[in-house]
PAKEDREN-665251 format. One record per residue: residue in three letters; y, z, x of N, C-alpha, C in turn. Coordinates in steps of 0.001 Angstrom, whole numbers, padded with zeros to 6 digits, always signed. Last residue first. Example, Ala and Ser with C-alpha at 12.3 -4.5 7.8 and 13.67 -1.06 7.14 Angstrom:
BEGIN
Ser-002250+007080+012850-001060+007140+013670+000030+007870+012900
Ala-005690+007800+013190-004500+007800+012300-003300+007800+013200
***
This chain:
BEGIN
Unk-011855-001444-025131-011557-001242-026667-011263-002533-027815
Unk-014282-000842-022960-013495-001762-023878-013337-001718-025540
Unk-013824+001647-020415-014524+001483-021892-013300+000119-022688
Unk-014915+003133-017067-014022+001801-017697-014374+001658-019509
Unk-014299+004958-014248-014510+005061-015536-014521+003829-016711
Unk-015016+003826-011200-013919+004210-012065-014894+003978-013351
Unk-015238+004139-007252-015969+004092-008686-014575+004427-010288
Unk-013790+001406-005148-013714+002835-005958-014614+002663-007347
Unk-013119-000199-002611-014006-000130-003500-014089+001229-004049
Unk-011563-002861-001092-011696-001546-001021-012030-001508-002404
Unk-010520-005751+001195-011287-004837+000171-011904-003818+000066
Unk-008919-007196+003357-009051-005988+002859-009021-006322+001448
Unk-008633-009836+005120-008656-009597+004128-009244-008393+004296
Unk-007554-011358+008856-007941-009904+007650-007745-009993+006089
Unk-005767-013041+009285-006928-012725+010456-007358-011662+009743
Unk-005352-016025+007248-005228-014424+007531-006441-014038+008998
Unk-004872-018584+006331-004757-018667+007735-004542-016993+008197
Unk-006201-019463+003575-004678-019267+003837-004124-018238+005034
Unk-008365-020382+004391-007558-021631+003866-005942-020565+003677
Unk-009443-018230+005535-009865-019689+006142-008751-020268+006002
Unk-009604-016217+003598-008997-015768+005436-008451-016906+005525
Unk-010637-017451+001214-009478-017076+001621-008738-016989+003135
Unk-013405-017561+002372-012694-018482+001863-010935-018251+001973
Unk-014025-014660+002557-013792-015763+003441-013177-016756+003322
Unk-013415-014058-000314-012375-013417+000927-012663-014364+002146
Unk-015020-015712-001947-014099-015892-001851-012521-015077-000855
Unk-017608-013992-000755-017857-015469-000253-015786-016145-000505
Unk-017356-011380-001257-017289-011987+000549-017119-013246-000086
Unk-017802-012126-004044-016718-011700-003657-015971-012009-001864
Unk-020699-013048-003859-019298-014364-004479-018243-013348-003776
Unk-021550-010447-003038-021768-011667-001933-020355-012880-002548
Unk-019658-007211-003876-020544-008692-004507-020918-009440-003227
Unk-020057-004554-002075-018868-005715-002437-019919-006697-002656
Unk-021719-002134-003855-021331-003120-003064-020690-004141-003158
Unk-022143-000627-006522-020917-000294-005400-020962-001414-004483
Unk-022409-002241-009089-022713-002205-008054-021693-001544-007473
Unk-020920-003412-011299-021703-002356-012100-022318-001865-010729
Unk-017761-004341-011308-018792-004637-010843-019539-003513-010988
Unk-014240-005938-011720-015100-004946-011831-016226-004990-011242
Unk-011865-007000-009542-013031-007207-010602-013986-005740-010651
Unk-008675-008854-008430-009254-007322-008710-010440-007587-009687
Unk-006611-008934-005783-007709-009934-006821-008297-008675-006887
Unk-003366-009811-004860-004055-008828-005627-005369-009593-005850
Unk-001627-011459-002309-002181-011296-003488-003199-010595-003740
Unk+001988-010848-000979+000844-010908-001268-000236-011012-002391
Unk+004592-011329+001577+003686-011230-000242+002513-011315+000100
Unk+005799-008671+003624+004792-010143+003635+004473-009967+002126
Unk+006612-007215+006765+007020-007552+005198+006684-008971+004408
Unk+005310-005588+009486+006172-007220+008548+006227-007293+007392
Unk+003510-004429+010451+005266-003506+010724+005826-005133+010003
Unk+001204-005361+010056+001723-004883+011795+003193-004890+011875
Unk+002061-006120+007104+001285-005725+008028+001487-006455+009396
Unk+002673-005209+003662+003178-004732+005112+001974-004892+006217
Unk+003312-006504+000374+002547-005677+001391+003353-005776+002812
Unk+003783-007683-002885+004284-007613-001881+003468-006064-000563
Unk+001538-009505-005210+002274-007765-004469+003266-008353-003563
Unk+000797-010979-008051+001239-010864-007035+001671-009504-006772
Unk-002595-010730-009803-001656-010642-009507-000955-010970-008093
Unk-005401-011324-011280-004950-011711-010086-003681-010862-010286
Unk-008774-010304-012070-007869-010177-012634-006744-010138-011287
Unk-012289-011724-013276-011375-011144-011927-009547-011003-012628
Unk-015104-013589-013642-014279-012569-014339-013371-011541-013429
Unk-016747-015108-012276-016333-015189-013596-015147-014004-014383
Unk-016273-016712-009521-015833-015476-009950-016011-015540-011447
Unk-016346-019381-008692-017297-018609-007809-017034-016671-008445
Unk-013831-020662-009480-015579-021218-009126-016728-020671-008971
Unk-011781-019087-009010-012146-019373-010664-013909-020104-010387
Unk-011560-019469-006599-012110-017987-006925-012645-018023-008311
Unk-011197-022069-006096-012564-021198-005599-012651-020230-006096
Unk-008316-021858-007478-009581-022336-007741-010723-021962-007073
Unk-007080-020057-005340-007164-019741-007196-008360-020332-007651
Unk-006803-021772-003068-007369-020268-003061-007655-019882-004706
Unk-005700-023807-004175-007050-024060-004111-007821-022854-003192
Unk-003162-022663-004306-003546-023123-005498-005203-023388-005072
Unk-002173-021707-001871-002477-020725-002837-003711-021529-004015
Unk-002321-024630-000772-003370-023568-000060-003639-022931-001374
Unk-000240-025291-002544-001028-025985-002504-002912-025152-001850
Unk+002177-023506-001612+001557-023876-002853+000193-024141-003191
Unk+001175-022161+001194+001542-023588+000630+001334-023227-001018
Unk+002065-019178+003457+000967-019955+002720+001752-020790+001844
Unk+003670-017674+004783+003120-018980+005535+002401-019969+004604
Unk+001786-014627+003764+002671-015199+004691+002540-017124+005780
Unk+000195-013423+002237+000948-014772+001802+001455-015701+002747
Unk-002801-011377+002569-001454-011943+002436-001056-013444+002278
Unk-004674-009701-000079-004603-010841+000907-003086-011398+001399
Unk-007166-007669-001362-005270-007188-000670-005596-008547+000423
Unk-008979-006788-003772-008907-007467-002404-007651-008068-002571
Unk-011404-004613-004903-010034-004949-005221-009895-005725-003471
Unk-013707-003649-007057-013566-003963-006344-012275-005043-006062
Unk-014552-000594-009032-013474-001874-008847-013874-002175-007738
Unk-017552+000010-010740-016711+000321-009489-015669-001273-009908
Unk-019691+002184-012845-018917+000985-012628-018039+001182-011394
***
């Protein structure tokens, strides 16, 4: 199994953006787990959001690209970062 985890910033972004960043992902994701961060980039202090899924593949899904593009687009990033680790996982 692997995580696949994607670090997006906030900075600038609308309610409204966020909110139909949430929905595409609920469209196109069945199963993902969100949070907020706070992050740093090119030395700025910026929120941010977490999207995190499992996946029985090491490769980043295609839905996954498909909602980081999406993202860049609608909440005006020149970078989304995702990063991919194998991990152990058992549901209890």
């Amino acid at each position: 199994m692997y995580v696949h985890t994607m670090f997006i910033g906030l900075e600038g972004v609308t309610g409204k953006e966020g909110g139909a960043f949430i929905e595409f992902a609920l469209s196109n994701l069945e199963n993902f787990t969100v949070w907020p961060g706070t992050g740093a980039w090119q030395g700025v202090l910026e929120e941010a959001l977490i999207l995190q899924l499992i996946s029985t593949r090491e490769e980043i899904p295609m839905k996954l690209r498909a909602v980081a593009e999406y993202g860049k687009e609608v909440l005006h990033q020149s970078v989304v970062l995702i990063t991919t680790h194998p991990v152990e996982t058992e549901y209890i």
